[in-house]
MDAnalysis code that builds the backbone (N, CA, C; Angstrom):
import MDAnalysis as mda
import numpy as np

u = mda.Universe.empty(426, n_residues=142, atom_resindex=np.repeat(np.arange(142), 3), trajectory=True)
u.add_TopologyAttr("name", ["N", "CA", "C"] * 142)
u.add_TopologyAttr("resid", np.arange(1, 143))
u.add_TopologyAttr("resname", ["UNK", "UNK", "UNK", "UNK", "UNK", "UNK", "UNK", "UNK", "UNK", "UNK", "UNK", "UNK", "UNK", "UNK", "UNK", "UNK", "UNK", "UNK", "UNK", "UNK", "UNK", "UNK", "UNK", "UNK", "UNK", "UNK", "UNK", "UNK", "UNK", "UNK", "UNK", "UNK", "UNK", "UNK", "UNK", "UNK", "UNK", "UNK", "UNK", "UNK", "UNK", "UNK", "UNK", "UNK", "UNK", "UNK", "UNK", "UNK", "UNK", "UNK", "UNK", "UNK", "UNK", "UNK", "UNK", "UNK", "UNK", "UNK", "UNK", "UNK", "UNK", "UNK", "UNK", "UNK", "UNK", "UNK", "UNK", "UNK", "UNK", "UNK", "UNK", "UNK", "UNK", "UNK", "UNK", "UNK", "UNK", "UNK", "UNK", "UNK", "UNK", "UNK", "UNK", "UNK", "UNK", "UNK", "UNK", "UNK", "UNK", "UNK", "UNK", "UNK", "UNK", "UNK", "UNK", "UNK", "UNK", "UNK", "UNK", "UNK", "UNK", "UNK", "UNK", "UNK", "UNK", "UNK", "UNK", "UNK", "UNK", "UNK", "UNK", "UNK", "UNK", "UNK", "UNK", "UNK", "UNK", "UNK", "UNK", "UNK", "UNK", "UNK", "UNK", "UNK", "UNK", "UNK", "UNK", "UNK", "UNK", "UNK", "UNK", "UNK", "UNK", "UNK", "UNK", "UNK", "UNK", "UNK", "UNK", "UNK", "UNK", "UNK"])
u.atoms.positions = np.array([
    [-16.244, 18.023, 68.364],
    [-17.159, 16.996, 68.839],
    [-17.641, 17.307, 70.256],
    [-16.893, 17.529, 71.138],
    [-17.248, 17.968, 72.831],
    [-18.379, 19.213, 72.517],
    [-18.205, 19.939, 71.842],
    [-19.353, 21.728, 71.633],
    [-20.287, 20.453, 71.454],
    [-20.365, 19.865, 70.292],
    [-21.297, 19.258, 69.842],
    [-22.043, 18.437, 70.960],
    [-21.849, 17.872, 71.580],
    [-22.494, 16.823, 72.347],
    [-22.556, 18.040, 73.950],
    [-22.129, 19.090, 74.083],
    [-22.462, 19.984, 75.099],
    [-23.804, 20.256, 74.583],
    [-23.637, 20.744, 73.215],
    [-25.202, 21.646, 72.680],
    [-25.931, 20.442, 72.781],
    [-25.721, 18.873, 72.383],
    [-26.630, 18.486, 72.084],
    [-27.446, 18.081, 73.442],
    [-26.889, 17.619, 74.702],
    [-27.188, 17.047, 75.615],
    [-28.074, 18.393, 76.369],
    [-27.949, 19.839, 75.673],
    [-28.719, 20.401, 76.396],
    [-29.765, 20.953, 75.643],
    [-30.173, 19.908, 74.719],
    [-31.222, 20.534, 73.894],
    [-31.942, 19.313, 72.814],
    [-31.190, 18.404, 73.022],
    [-31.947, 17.158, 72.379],
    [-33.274, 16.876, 72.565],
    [-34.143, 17.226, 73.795],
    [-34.938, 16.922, 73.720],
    [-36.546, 18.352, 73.806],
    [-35.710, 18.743, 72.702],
    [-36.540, 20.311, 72.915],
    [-37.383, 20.465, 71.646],
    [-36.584, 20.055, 70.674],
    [-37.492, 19.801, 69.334],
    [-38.318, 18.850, 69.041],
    [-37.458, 17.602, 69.763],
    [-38.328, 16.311, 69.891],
    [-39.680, 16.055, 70.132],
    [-40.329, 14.956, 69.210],
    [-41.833, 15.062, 69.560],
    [-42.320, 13.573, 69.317],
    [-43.245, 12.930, 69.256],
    [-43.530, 11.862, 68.800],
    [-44.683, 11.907, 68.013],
    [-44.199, 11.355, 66.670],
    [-45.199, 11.325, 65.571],
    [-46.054, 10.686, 66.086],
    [-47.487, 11.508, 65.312],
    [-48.933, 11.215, 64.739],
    [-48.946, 9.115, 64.958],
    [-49.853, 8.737, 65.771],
    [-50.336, 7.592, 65.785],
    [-49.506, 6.436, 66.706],
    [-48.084, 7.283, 67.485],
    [-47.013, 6.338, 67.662],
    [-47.305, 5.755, 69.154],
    [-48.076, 6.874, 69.816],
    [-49.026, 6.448, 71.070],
    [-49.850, 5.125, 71.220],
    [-50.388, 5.594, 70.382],
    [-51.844, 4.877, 69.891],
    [-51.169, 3.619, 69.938],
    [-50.295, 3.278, 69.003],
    [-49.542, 2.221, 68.768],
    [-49.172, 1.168, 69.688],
    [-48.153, 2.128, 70.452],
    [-47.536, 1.982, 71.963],
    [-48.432, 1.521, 72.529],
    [-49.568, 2.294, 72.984],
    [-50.834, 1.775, 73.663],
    [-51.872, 0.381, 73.252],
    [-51.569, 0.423, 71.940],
    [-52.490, -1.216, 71.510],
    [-51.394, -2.197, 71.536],
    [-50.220, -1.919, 71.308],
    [-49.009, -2.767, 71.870],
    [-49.140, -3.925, 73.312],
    [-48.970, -2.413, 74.307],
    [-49.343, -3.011, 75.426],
    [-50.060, -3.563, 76.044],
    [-51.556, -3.412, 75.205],
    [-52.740, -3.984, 76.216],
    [-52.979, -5.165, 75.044],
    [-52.454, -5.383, 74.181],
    [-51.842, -7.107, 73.705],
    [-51.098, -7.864, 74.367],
    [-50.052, -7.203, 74.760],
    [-49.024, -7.933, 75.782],
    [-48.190, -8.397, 74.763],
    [-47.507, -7.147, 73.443],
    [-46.447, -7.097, 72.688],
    [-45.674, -6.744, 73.432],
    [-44.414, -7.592, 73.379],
    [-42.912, -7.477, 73.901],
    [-42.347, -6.137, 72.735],
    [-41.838, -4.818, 73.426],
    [-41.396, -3.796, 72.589],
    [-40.160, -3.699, 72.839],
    [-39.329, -3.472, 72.333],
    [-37.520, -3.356, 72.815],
    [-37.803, -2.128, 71.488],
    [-36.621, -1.325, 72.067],
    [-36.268, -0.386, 71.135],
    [-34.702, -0.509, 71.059],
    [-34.114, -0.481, 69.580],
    [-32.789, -0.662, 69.219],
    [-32.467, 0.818, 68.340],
    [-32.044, 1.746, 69.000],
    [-30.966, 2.863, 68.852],
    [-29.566, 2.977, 68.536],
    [-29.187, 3.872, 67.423],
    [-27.753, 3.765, 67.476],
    [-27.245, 5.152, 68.589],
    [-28.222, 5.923, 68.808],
    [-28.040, 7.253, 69.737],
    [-27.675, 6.667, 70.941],
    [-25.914, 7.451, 71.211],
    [-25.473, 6.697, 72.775],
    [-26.380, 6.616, 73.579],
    [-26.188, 6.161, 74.476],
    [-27.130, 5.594, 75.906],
    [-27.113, 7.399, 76.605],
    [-26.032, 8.004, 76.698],
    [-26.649, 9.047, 77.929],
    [-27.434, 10.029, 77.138],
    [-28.143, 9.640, 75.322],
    [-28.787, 10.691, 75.045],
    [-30.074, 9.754, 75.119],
    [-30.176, 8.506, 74.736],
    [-31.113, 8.035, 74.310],
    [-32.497, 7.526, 75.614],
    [-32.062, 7.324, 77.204],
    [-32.689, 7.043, 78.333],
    [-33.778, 8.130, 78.581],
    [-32.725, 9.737, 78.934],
    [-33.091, 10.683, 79.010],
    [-34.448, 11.630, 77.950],
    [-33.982, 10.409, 76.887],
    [-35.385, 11.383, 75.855],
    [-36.267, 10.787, 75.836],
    [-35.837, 9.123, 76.002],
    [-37.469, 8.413, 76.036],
    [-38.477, 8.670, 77.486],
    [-37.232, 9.321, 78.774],
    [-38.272, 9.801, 79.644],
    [-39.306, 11.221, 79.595],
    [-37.853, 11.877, 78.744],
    [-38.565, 13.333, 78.568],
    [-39.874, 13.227, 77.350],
    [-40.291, 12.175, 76.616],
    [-41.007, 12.091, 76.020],
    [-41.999, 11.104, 76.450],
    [-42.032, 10.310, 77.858],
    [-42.935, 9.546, 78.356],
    [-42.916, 8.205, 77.649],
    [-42.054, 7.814, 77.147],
    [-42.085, 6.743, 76.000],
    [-41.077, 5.399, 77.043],
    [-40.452, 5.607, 77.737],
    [-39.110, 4.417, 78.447],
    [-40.564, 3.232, 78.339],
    [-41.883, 3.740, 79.351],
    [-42.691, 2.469, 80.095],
    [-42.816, 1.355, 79.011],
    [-43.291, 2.273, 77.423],
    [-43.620, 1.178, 76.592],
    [-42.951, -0.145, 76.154],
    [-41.162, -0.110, 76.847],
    [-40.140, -0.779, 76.122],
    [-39.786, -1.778, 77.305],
    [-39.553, -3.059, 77.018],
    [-39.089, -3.873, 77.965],
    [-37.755, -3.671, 78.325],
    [-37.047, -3.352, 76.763],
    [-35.571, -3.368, 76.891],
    [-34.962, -2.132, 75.790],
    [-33.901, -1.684, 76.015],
    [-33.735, -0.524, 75.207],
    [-32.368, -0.807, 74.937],
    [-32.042, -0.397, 74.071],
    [-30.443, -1.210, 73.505],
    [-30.086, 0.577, 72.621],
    [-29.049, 1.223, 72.906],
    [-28.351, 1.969, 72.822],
    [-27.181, 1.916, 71.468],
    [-26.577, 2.554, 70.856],
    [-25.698, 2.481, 70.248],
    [-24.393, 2.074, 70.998],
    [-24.561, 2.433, 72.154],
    [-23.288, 1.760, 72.979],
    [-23.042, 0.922, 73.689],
    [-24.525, 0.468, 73.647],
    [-24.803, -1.490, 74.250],
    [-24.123, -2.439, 74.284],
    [-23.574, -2.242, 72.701],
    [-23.483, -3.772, 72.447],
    [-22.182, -3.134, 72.200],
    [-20.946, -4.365, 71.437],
    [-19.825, -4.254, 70.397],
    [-20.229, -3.880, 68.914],
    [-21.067, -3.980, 68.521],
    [-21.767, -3.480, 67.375],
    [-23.100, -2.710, 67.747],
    [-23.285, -2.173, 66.372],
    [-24.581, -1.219, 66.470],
    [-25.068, -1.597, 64.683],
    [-26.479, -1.198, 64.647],
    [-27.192, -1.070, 63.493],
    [-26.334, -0.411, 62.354],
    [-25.639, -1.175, 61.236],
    [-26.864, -2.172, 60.595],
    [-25.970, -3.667, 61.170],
    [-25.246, -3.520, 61.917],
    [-25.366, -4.891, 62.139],
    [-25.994, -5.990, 62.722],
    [-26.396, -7.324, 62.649],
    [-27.550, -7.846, 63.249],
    [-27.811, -7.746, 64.531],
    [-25.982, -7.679, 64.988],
    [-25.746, -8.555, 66.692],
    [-26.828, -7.742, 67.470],
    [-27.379, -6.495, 67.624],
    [-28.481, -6.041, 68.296],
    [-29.685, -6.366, 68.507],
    [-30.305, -6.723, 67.019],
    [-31.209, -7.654, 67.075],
    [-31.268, -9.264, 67.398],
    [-29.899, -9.782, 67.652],
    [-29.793, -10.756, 67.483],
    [-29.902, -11.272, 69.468],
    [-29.277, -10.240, 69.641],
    [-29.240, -10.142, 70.958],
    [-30.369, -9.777, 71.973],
    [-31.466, -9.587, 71.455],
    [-32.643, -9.161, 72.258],
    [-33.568, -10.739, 71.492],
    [-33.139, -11.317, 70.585],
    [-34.025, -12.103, 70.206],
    [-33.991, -13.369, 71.278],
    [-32.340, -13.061, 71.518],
    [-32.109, -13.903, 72.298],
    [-32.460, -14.412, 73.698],
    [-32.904, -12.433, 74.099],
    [-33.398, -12.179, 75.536],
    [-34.704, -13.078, 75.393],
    [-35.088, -13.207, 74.516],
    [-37.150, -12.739, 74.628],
    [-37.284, -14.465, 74.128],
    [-36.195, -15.408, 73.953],
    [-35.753, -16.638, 73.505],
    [-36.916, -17.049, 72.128],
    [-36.917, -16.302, 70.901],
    [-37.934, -16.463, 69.959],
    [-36.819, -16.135, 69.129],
    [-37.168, -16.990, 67.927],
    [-37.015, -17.143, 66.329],
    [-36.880, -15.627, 66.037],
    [-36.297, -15.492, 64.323],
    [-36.231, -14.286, 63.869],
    [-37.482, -13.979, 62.819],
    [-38.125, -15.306, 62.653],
    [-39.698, -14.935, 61.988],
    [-40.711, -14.604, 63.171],
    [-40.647, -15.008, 64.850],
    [-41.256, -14.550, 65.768],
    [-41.439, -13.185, 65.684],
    [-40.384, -12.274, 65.469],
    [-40.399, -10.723, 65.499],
    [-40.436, -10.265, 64.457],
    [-40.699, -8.513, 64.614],
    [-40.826, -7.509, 63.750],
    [-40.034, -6.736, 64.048],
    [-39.040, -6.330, 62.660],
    [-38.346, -4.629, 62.962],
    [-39.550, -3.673, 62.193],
    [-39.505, -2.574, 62.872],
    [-40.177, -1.425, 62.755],
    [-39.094, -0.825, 62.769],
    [-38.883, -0.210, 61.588],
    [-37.808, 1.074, 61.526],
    [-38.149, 2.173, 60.441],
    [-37.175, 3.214, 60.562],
    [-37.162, 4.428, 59.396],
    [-36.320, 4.903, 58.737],
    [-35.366, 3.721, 58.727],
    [-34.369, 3.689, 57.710],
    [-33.351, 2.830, 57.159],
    [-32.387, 2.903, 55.868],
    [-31.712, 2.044, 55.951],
    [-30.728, 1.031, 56.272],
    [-30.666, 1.688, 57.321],
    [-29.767, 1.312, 58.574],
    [-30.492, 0.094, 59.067],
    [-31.882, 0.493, 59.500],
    [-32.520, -0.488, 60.655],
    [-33.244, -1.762, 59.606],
    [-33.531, -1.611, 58.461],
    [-33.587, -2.589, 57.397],
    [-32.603, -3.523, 56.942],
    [-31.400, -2.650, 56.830],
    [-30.255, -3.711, 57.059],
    [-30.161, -4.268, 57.587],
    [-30.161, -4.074, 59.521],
    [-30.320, -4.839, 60.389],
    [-31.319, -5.889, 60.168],
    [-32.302, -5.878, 60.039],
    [-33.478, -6.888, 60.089],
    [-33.170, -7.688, 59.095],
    [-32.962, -7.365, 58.029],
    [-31.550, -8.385, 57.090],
    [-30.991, -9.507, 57.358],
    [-29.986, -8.751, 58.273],
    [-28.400, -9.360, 58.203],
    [-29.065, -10.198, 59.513],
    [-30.565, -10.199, 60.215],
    [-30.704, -10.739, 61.617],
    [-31.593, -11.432, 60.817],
    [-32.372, -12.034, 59.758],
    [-33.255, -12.783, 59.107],
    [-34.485, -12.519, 60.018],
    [-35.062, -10.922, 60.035],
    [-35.844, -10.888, 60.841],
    [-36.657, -9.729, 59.904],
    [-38.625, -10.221, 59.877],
    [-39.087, -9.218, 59.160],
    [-38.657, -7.742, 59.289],
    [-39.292, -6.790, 58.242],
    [-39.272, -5.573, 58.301],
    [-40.145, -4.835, 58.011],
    [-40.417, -3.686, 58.646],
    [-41.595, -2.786, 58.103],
    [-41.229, -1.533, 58.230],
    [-41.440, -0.609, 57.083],
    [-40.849, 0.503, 57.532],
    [-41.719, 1.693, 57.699],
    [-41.505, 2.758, 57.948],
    [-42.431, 3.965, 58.360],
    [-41.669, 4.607, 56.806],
    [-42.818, 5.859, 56.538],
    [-42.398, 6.647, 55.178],
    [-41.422, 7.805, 56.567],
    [-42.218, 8.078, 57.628],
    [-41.386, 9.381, 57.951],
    [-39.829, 8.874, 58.954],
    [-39.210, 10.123, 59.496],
    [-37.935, 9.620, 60.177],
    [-36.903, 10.154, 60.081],
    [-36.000, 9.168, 60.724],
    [-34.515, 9.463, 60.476],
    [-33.982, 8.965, 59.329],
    [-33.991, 9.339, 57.929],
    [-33.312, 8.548, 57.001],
    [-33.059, 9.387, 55.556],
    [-32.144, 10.498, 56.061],
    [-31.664, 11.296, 55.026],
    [-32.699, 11.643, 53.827],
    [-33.729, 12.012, 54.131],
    [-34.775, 12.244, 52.866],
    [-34.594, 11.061, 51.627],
    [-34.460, 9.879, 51.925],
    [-33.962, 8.263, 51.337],
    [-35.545, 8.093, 51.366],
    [-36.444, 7.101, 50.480],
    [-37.683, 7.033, 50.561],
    [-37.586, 5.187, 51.065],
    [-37.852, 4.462, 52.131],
    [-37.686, 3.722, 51.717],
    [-38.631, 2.728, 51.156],
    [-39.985, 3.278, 50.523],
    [-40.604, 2.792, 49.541],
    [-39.978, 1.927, 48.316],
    [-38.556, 2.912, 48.179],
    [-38.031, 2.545, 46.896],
    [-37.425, 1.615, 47.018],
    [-37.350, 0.368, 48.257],
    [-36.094, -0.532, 48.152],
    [-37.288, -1.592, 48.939],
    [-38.064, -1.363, 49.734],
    [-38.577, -2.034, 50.447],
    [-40.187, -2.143, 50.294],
    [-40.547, -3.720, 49.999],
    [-42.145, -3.524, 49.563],
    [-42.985, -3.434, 50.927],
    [-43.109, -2.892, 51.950],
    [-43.978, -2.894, 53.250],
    [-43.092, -1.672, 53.995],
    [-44.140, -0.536, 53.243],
    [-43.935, 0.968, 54.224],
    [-45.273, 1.431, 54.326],
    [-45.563, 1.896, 55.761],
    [-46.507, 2.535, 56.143],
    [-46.284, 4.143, 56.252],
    [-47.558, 4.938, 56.553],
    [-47.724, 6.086, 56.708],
    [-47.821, 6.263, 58.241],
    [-48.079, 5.396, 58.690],
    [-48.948, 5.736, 60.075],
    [-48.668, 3.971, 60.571],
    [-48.316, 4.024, 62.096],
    [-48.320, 3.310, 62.681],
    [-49.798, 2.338, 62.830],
    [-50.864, 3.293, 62.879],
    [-52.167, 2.939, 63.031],
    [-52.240, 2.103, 62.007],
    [-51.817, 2.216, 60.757],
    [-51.817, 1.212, 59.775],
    [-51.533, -0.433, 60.119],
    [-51.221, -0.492, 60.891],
    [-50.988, -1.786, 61.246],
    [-52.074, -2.510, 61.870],
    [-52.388, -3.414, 61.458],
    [-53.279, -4.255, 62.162],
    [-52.912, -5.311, 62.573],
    [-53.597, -5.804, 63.774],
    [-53.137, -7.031, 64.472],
    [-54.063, -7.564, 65.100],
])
């Protein structure tokens, strides 16, 4: 595990990229004046460091780590806990996720879901379990 998290901390953010439309997104987000939190199960000293190395931290009010909380995705308490920050209902928000992990969560937190086709989610489609998957962030309208 230590090799592992040596290699990874010096190279996590080398392959990394941000999909097709996720800017765009980010960017019509903000000039709405959408509240964005991002909920990660990737510890905190990998997960800060990549959203800077990828220019992405500004878009997020709040960023919640796998090592945030006492729980992590799929359990609710993450979502449950930023709902709490932002003091809104669980029909107020949206999970945006890319897998079954973060669907669970939005679940077990009685909070919509939408999922992306691409991601982190073991080549799992989640078309097949969930009726609202997009291709493209741009797909969304608001």
């Amino acid at each position: 595990l230590s090799q592992f998290q040596l290699a990874y901390s010096q190279s996590y953010s080398k392959r990394s990229y941000v999909y097709s439309g996720v800017i765009s997104f980010l960017e019509k987000c903000r000039s709405e004046n959408i509240f964005l939190s991002l909920i990660t199960n990737k510890p905190s000293r990998y997960t800060l460091p990549l959203l800077r190395a990828l220019d992405l931290e500004k878009y997020f009010w709040n960023v919640l780590s796998g090592d945030s909380l006492e729980e992590k995705k799929p359990h609710p308490m993450p979502l449950e806990y930023q709902l709490d920050l932002l003091k809104i209902r669980p029909d107020e928000a949206l999970m945006i996720g890319d897998s079954v992990t973060d669907a669970q969560a939005a679940k077990a937190a009685a909070v919509p879901f939408l999922g992306v086709s691409y991601g982190y989610n073991h080549g799992v489609s989640l078309a097949d379990d969930y009726p609202i998957v997009v291709d493209s962030l741009n797909d969304i309208v608001f």
